[in-house]
N, CA and C atoms of all chains as a GROMACS GRO file, in nm:
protein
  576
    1UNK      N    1   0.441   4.346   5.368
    1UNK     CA    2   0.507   4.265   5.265
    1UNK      C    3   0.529   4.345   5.138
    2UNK      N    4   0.419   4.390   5.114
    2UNK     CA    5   0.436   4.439   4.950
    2UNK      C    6   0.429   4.614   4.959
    3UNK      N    7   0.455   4.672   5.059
    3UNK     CA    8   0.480   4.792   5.105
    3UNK      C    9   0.642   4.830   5.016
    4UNK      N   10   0.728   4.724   5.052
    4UNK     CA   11   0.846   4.760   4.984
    4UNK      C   12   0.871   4.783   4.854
    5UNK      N   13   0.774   4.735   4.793
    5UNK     CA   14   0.749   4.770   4.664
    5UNK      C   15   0.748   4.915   4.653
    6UNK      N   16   0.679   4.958   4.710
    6UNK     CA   17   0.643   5.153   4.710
    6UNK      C   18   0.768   5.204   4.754
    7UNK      N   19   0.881   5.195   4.825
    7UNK     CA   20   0.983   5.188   4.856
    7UNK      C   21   1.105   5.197   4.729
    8UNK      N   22   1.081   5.063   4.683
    8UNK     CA   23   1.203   5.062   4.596
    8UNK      C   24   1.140   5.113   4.498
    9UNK      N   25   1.043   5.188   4.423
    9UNK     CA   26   1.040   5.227   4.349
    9UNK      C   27   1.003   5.377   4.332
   10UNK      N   28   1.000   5.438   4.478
   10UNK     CA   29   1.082   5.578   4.504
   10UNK      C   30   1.269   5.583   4.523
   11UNK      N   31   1.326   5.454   4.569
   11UNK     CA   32   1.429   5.447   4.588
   11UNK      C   33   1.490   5.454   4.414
   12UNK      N   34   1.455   5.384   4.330
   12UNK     CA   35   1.483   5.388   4.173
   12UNK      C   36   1.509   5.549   4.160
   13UNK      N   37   1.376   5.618   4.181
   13UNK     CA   38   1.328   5.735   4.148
   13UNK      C   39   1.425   5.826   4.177
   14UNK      N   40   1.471   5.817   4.333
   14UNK     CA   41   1.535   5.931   4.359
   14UNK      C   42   1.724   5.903   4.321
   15UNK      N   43   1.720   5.753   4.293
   15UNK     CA   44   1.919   5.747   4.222
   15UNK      C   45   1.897   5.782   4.118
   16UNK      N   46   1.753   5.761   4.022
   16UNK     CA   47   1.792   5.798   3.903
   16UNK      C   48   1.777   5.947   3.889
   17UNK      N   49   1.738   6.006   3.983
   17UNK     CA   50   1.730   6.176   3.956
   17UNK      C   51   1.871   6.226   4.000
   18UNK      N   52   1.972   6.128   4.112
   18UNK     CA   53   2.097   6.159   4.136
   18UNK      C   54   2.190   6.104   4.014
   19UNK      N   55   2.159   5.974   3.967
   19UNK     CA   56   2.240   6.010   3.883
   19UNK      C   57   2.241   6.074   3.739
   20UNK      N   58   2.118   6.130   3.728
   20UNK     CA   59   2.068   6.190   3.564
   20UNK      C   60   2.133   6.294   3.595
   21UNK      N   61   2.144   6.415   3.716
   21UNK     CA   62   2.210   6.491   3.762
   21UNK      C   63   2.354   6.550   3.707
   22UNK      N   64   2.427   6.401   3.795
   22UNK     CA   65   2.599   6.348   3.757
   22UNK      C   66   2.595   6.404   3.631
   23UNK      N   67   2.506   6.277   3.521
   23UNK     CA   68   2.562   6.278   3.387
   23UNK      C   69   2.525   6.388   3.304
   24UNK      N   70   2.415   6.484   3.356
   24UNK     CA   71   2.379   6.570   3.288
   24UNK      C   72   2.536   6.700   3.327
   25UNK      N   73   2.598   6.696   3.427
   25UNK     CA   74   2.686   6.793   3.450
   25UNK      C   75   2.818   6.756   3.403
   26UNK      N   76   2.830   6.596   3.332
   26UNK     CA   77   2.926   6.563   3.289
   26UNK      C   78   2.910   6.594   3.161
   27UNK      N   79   2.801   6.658   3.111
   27UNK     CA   80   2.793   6.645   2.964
   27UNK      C   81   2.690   6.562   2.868
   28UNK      N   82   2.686   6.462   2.926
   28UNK     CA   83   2.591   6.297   2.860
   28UNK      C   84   2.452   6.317   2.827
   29UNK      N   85   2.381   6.404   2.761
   29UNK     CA   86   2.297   6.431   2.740
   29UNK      C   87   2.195   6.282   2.754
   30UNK      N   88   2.271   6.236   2.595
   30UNK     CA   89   2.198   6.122   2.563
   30UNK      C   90   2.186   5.978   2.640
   31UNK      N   91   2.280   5.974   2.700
   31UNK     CA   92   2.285   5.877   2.821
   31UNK      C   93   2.197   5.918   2.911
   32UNK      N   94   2.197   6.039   2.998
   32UNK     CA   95   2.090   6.053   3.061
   32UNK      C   96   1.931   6.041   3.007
   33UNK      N   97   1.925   6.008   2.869
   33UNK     CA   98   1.810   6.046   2.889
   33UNK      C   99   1.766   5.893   2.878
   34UNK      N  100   1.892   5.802   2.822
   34UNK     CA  101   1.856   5.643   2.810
   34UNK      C  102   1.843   5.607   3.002
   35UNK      N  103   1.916   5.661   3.034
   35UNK     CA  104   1.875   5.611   3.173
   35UNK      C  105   1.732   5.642   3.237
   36UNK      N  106   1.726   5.746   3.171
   36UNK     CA  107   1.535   5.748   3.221
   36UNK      C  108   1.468   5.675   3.184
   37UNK      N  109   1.506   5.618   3.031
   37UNK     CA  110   1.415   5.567   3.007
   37UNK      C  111   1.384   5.398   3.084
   38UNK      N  112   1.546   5.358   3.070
   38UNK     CA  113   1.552   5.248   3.139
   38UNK      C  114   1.540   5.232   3.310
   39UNK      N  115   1.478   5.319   3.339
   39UNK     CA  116   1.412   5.360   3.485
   39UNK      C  117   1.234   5.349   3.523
   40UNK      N  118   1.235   5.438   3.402
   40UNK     CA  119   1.085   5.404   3.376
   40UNK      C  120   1.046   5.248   3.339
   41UNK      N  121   1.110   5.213   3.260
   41UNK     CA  122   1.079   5.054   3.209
   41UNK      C  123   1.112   4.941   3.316
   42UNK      N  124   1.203   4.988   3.402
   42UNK     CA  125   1.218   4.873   3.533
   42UNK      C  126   1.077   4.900   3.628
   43UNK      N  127   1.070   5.016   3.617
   43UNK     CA  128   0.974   5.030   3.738
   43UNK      C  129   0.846   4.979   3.699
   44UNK      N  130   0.805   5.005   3.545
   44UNK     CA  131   0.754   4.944   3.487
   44UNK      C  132   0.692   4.819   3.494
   45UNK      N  133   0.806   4.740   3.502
   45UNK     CA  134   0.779   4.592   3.488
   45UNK      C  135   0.743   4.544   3.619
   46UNK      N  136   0.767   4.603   3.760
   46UNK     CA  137   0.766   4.530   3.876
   46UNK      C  138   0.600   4.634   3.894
   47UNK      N  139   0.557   4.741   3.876
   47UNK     CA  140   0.413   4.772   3.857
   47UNK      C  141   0.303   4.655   3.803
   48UNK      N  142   0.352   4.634   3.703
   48UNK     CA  143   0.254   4.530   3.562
   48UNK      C  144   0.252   4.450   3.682
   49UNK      N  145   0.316   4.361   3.717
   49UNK     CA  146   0.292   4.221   3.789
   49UNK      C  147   0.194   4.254   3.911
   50UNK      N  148   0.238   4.384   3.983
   50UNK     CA  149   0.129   4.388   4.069
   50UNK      C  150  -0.010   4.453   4.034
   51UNK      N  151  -0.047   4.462   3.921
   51UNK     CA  152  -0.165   4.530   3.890
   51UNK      C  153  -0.230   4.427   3.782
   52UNK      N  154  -0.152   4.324   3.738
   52UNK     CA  155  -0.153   4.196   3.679
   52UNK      C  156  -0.215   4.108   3.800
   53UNK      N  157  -0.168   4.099   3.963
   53UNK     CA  158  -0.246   4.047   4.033
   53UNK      C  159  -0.368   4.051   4.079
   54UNK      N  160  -0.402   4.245   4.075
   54UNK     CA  161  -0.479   4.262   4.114
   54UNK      C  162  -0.602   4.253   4.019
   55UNK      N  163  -0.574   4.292   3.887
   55UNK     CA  164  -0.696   4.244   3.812
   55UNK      C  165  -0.711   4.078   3.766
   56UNK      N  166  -0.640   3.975   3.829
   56UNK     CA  167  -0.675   3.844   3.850
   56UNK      C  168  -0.737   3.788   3.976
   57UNK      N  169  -0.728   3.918   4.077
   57UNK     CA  170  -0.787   3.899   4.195
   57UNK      C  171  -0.903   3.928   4.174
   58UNK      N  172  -0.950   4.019   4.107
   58UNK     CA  173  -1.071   4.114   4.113
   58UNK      C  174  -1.169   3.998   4.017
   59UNK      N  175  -1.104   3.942   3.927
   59UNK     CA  176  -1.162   3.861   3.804
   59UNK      C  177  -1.243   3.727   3.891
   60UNK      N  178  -1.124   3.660   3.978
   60UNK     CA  179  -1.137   3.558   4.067
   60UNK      C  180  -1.293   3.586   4.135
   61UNK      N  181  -1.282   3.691   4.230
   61UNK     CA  182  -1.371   3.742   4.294
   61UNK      C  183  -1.536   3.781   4.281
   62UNK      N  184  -1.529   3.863   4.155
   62UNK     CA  185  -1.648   3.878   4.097
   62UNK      C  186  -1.673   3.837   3.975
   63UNK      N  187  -1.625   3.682   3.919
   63UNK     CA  188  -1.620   3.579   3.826
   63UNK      C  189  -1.691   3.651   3.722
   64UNK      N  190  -1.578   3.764   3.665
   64UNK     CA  191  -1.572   3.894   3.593
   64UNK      C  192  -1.578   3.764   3.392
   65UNK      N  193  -0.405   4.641   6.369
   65UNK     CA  194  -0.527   4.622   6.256
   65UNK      C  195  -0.459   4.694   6.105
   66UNK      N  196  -0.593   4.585   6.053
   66UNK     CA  197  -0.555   4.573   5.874
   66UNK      C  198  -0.557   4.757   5.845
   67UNK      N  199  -0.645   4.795   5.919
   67UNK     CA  200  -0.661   4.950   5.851
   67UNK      C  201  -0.579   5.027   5.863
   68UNK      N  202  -0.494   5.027   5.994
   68UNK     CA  203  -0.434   5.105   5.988
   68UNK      C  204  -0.303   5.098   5.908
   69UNK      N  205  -0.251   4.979   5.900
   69UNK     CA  206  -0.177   4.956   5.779
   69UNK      C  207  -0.192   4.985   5.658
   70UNK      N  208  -0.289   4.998   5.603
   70UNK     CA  209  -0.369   5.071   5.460
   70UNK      C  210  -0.387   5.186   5.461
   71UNK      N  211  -0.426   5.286   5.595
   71UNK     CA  212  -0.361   5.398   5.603
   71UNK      C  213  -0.229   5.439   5.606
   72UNK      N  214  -0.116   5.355   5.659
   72UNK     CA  215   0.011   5.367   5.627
   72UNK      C  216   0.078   5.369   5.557
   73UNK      N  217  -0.006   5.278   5.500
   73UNK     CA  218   0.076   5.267   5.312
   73UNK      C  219  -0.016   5.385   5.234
   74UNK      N  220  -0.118   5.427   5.255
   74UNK     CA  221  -0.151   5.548   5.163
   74UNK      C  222  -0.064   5.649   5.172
   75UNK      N  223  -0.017   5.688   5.361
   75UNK     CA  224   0.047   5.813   5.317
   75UNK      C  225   0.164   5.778   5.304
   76UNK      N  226   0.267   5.708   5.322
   76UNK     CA  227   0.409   5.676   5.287
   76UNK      C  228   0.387   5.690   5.130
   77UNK      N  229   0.280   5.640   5.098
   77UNK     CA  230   0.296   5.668   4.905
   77UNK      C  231   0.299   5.818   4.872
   78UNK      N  232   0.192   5.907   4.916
   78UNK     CA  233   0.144   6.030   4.908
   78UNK      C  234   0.268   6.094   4.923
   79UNK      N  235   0.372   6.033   5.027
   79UNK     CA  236   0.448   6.161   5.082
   79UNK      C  237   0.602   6.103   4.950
   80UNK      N  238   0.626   6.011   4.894
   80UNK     CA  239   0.715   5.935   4.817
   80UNK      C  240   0.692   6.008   4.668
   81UNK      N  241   0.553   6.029   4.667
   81UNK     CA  242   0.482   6.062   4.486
   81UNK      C  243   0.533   6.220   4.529
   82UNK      N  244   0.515   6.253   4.632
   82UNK     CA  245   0.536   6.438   4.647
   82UNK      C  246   0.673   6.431   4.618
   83UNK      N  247   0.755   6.349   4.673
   83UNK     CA  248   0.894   6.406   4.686
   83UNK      C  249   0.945   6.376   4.517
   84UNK      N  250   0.908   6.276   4.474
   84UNK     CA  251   0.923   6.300   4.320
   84UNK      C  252   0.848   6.340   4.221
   85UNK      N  253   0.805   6.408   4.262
   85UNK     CA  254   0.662   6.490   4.106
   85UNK      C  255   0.747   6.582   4.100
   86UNK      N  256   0.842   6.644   4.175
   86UNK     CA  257   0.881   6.768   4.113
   86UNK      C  258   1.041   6.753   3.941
   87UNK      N  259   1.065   6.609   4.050
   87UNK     CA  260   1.210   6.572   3.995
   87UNK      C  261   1.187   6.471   3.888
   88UNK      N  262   1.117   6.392   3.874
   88UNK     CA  263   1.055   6.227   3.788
   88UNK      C  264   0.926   6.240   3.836
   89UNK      N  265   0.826   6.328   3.731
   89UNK     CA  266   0.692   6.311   3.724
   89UNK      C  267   0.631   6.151   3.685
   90UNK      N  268   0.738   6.076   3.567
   90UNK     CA  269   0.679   5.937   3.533
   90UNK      C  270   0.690   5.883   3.626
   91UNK      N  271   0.776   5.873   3.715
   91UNK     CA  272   0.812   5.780   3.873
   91UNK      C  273   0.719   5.841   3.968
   92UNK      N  274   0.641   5.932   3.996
   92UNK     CA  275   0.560   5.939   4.110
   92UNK      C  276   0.424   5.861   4.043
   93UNK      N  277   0.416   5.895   3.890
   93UNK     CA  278   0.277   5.808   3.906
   93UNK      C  279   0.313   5.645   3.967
   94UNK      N  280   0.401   5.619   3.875
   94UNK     CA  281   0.396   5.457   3.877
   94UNK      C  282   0.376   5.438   4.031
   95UNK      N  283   0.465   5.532   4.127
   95UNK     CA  284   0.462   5.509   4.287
   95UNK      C  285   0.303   5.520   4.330
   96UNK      N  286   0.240   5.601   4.265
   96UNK     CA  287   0.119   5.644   4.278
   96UNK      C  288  -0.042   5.499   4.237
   97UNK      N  289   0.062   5.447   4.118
   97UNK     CA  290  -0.052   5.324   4.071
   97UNK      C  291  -0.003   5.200   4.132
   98UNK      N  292   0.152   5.177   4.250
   98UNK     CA  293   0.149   5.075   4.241
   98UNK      C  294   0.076   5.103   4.402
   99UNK      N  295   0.087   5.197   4.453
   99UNK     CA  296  -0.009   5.256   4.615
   99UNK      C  297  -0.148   5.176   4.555
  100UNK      N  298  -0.264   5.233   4.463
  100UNK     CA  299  -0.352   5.202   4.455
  100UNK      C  300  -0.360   5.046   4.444
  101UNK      N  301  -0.285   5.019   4.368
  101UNK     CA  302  -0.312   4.852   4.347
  101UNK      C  303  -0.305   4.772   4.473
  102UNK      N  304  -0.206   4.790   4.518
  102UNK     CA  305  -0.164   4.721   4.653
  102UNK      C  306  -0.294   4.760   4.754
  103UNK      N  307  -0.291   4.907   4.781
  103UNK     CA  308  -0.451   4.908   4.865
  103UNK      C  309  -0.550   4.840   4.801
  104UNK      N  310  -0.638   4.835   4.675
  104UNK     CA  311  -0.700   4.780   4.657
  104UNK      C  312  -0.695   4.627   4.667
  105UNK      N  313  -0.580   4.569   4.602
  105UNK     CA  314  -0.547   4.410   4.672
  105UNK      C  315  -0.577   4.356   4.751
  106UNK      N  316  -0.504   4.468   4.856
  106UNK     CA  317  -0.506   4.449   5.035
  106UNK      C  318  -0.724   4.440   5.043
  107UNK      N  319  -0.770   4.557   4.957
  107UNK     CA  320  -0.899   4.566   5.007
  107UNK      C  321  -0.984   4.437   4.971
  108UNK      N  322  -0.964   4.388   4.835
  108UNK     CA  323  -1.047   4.285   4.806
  108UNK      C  324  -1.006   4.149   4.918
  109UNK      N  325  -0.936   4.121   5.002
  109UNK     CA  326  -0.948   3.966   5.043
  109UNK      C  327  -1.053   3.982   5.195
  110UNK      N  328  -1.056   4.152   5.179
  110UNK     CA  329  -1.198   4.175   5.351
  110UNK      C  330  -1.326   4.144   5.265
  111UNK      N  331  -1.299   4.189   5.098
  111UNK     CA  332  -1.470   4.195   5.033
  111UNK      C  333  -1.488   4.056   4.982
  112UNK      N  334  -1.373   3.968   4.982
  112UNK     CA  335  -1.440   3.839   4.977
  112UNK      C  336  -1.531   3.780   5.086
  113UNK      N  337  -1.512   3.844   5.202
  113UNK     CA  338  -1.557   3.771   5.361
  113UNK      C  339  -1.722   3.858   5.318
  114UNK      N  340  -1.741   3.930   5.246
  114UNK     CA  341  -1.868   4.039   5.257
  114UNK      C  342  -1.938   3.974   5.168
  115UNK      N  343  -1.834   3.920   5.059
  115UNK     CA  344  -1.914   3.874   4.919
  115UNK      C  345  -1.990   3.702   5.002
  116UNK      N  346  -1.910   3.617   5.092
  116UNK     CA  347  -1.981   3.491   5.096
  116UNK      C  348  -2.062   3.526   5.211
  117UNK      N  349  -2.096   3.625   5.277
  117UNK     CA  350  -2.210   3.640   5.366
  117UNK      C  351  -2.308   3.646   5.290
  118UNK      N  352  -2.296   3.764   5.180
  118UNK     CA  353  -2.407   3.809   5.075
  118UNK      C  354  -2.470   3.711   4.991
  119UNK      N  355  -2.414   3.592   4.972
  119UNK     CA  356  -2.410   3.526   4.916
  119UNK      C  357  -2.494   3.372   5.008
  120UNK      N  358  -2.440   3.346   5.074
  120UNK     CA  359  -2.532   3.282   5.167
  120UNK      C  360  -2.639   3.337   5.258
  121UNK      N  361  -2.704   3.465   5.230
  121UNK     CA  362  -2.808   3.530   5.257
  121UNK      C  363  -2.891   3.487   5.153
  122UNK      N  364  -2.866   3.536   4.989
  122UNK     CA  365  -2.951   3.484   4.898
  122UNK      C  366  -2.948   3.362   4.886
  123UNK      N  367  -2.877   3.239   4.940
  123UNK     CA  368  -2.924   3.107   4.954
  123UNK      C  369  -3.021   3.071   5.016
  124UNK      N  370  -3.010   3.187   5.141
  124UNK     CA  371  -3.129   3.133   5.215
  124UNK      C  372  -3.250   3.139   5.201
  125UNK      N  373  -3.234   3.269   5.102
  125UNK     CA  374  -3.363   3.340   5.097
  125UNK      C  375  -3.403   3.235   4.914
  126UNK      N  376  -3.342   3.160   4.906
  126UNK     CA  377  -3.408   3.111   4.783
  126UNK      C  378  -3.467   3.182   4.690
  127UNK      N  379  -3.322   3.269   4.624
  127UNK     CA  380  -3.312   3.384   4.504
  127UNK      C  381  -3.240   3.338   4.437
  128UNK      N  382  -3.231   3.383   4.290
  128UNK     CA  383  -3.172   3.332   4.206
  128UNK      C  384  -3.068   3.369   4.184
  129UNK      N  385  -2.939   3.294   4.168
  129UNK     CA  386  -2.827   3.317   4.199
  129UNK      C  387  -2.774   3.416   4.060
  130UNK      N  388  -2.826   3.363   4.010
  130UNK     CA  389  -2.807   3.441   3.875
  130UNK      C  390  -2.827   3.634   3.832
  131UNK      N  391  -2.858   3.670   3.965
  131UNK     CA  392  -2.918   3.778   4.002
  131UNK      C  393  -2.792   3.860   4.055
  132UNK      N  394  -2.744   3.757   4.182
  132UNK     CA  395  -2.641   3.826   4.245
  132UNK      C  396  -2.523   3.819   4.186
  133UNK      N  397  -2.502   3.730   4.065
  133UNK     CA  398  -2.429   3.699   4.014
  133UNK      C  399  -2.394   3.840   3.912
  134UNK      N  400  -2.482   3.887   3.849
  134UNK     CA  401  -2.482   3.996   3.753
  134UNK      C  402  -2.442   4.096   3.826
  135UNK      N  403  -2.471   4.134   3.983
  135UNK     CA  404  -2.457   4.252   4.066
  135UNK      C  405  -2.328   4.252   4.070
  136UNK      N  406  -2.272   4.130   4.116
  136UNK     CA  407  -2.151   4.108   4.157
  136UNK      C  408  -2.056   4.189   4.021
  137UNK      N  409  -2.063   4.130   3.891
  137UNK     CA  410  -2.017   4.143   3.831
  137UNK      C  411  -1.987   4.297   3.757
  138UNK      N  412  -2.152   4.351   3.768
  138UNK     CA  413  -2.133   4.529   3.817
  138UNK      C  414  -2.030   4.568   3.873
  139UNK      N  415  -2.065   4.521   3.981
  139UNK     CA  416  -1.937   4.593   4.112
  139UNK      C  417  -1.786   4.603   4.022
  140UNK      N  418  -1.759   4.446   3.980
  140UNK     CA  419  -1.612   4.442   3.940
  140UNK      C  420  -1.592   4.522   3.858
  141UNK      N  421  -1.698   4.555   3.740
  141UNK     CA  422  -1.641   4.652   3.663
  141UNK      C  423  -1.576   4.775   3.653
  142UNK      N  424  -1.723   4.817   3.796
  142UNK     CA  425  -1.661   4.962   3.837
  142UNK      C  426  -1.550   4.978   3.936
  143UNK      N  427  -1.532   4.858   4.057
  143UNK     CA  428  -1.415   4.856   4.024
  143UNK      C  429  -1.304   4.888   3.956
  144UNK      N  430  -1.279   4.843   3.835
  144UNK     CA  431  -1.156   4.773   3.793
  144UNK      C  432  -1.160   4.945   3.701
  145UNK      N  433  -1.275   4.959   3.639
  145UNK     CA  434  -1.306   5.111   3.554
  145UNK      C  435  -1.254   5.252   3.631
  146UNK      N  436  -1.308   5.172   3.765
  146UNK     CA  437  -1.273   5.346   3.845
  146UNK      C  438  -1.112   5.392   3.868
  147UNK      N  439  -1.049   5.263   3.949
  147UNK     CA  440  -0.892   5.230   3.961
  147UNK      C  441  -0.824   5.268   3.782
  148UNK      N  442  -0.870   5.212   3.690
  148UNK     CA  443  -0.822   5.243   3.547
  148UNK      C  444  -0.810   5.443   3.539
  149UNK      N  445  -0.950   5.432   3.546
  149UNK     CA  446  -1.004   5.598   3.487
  149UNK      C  447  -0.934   5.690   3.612
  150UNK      N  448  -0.930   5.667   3.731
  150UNK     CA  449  -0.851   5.759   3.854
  150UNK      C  450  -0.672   5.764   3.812
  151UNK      N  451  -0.614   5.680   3.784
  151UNK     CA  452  -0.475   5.672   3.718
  151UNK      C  453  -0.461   5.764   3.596
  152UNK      N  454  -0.555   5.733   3.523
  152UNK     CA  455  -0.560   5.834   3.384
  152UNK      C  456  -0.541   5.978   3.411
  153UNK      N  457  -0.638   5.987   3.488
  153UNK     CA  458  -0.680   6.130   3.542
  153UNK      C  459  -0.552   6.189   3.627
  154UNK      N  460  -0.519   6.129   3.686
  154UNK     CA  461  -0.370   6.123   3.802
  154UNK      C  462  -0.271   6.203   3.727
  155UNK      N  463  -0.197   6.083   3.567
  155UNK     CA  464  -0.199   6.096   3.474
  155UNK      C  465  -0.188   6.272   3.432
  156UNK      N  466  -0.299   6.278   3.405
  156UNK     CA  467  -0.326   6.416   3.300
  156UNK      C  468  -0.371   6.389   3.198
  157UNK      N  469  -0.432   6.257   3.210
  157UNK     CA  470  -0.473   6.224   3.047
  157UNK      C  471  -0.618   6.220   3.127
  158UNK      N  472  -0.724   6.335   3.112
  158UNK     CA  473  -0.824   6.298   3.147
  158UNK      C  474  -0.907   6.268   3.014
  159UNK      N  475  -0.917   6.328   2.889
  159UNK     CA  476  -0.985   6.229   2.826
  159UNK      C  477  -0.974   6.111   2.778
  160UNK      N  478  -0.895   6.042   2.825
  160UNK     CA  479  -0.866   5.905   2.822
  160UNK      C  480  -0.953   5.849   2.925
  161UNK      N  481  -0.968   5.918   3.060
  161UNK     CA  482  -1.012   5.852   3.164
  161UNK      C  483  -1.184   5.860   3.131
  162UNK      N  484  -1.233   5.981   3.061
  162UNK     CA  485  -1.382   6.025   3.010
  162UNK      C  486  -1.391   5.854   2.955
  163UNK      N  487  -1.305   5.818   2.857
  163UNK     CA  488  -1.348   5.743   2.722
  163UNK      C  489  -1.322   5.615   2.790
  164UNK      N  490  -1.262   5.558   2.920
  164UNK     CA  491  -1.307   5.443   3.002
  164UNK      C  492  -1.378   5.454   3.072
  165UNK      N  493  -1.442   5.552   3.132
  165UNK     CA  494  -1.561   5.550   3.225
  165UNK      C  495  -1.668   5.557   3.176
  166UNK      N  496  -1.704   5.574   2.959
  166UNK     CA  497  -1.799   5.589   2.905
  166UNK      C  498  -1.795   5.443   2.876
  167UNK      N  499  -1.638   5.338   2.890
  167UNK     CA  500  -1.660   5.212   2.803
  167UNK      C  501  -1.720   5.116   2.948
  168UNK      N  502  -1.691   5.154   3.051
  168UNK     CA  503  -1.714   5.116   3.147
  168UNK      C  504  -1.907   5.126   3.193
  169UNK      N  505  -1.930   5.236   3.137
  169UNK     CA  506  -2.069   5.261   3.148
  169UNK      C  507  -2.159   5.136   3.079
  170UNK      N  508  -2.091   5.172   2.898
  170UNK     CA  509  -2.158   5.061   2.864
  170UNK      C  510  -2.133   4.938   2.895
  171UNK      N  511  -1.992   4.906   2.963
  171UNK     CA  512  -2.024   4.751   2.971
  171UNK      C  513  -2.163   4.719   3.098
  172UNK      N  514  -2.155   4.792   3.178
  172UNK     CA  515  -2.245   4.759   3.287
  172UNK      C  516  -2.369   4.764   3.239
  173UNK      N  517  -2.419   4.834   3.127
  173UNK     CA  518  -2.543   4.873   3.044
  173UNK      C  519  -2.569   4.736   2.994
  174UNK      N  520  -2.498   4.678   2.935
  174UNK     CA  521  -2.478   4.549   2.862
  174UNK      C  522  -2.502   4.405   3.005
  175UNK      N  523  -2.420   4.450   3.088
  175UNK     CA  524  -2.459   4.340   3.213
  175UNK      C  525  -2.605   4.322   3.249
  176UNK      N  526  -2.635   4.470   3.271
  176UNK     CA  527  -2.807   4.488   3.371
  176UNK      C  528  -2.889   4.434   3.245
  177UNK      N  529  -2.878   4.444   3.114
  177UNK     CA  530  -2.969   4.444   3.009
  177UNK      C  531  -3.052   4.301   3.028
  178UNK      N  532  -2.982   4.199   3.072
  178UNK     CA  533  -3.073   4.092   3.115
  178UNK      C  534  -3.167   4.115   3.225
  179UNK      N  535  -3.153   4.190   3.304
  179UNK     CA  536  -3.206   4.173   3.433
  179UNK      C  537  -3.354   4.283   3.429
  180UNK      N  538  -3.306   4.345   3.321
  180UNK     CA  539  -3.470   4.475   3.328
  180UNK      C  540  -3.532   4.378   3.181
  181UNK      N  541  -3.458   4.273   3.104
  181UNK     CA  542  -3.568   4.193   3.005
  181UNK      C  543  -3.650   4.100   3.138
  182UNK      N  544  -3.600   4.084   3.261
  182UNK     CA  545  -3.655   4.007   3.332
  182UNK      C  546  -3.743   4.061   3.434
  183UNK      N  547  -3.747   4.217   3.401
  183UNK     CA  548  -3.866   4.297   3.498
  183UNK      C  549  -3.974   4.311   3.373
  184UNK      N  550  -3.941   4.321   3.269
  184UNK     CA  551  -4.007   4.334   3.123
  184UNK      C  552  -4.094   4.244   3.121
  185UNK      N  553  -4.045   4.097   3.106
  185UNK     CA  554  -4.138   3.999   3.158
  185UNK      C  555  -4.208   3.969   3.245
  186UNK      N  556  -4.156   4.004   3.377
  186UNK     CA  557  -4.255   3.973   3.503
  186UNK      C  558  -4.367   4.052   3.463
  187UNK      N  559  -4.347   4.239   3.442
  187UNK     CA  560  -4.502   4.287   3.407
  187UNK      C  561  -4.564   4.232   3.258
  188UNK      N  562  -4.517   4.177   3.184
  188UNK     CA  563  -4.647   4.171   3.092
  188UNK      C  564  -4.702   3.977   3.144
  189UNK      N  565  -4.608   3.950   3.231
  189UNK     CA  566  -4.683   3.817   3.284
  189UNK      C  567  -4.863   3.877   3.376
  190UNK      N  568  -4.826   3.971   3.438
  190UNK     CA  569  -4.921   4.039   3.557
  190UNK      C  570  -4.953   4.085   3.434
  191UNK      N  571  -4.987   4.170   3.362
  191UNK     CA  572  -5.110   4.260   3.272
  191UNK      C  573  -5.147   4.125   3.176
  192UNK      N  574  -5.276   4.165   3.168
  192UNK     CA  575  -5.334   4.037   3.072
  192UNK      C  576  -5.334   4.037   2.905
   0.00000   0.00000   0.00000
């Protein structure tokens, strides 16, 4: 189930290294580097929730 | 079986974090912390089945729950401290990971502190 997670967020990883690529050979310095950032921050957010579960699991568990 | 699936997902991560550490170092960790979380996830719903055996052992044995209760709560820390401080380290920020495994120390210092005032007491109950 949650395997795909690890998935799409090598899949992020490797368009955004294809397209930082593109824009870096088009010139776009600064665009490329907003796209990293906004790469990092997606991946970001779908991390938090699962590490958000797991320390509510862990809390649950050993009534932390 | 559950394991071997948790071995599957370790190395599909391992081999995902390799192929991008060279190209997006920030993207192999995150691939790298969301591997750990998910294994560990996956691990805690077998240590719940461990935790209510353990747990209805000291029922039987008519111990104070309050005992296993503090152990328990050990565990989670280091837990939750080790998964924190191993990311850090992953990371490259190892003194970050030093300065949670020292905050982690003391919290558990702070947990047991009831439990040795309660060996404290048992001996000066026995010496007269």
């Amino acid at each position: 189930m949650d395997v795909n997670l690890i998935f799409r967020i090598a899949g992020i990883g490797i368009l955004i290294s294809v397209l930082n690529m593109v824009l870096k050979q088009a010139g776009k310095e600064e665009q490329a580097q907003m796209l990293t950032l906004a790469g990092v921050v997606v991946v970001l957010l779908m991390v938090i929730q699962l590490i958000a579960r797991l320390f509510s699991d862990v809390r649950a568990v050993f009534q932390l | 079986m559950e394991i071997v699936r948790l071995a599957g997902i370790g190395l599909i991560a391992a081999v995902l974090a390799l192929l991008l550490r060279a190209e997006r170092p920030e993207l192999a960790i995150q691939v790298s912390i969301a591997a750990g979380a998910l294994l560990l996830l996956l691990t805690v719903g077998r240590l719940v089945e461990v935790l209510e055996l353990l747990l209805s052992l000291v029922r039987r044995a008519g111990l104070d729950l309050f005992y296993l209760n503090t152990v328990l709560k050990i565990i989670g820390v280091g837990y939750l401290v080790g998964f924190a401080a191993q990311i850090c380290r992953d990371a490259g920020e190892r003194a970050v990971a030093e300065k949670l495994e020292l905050a982690g120390k003391v919290a558990i210092m702070a947990l047991a502190l009831p439990i040795l005032l309660a060996v404290v007491d048992a001996v000066t109950r026995i010496l007269p």
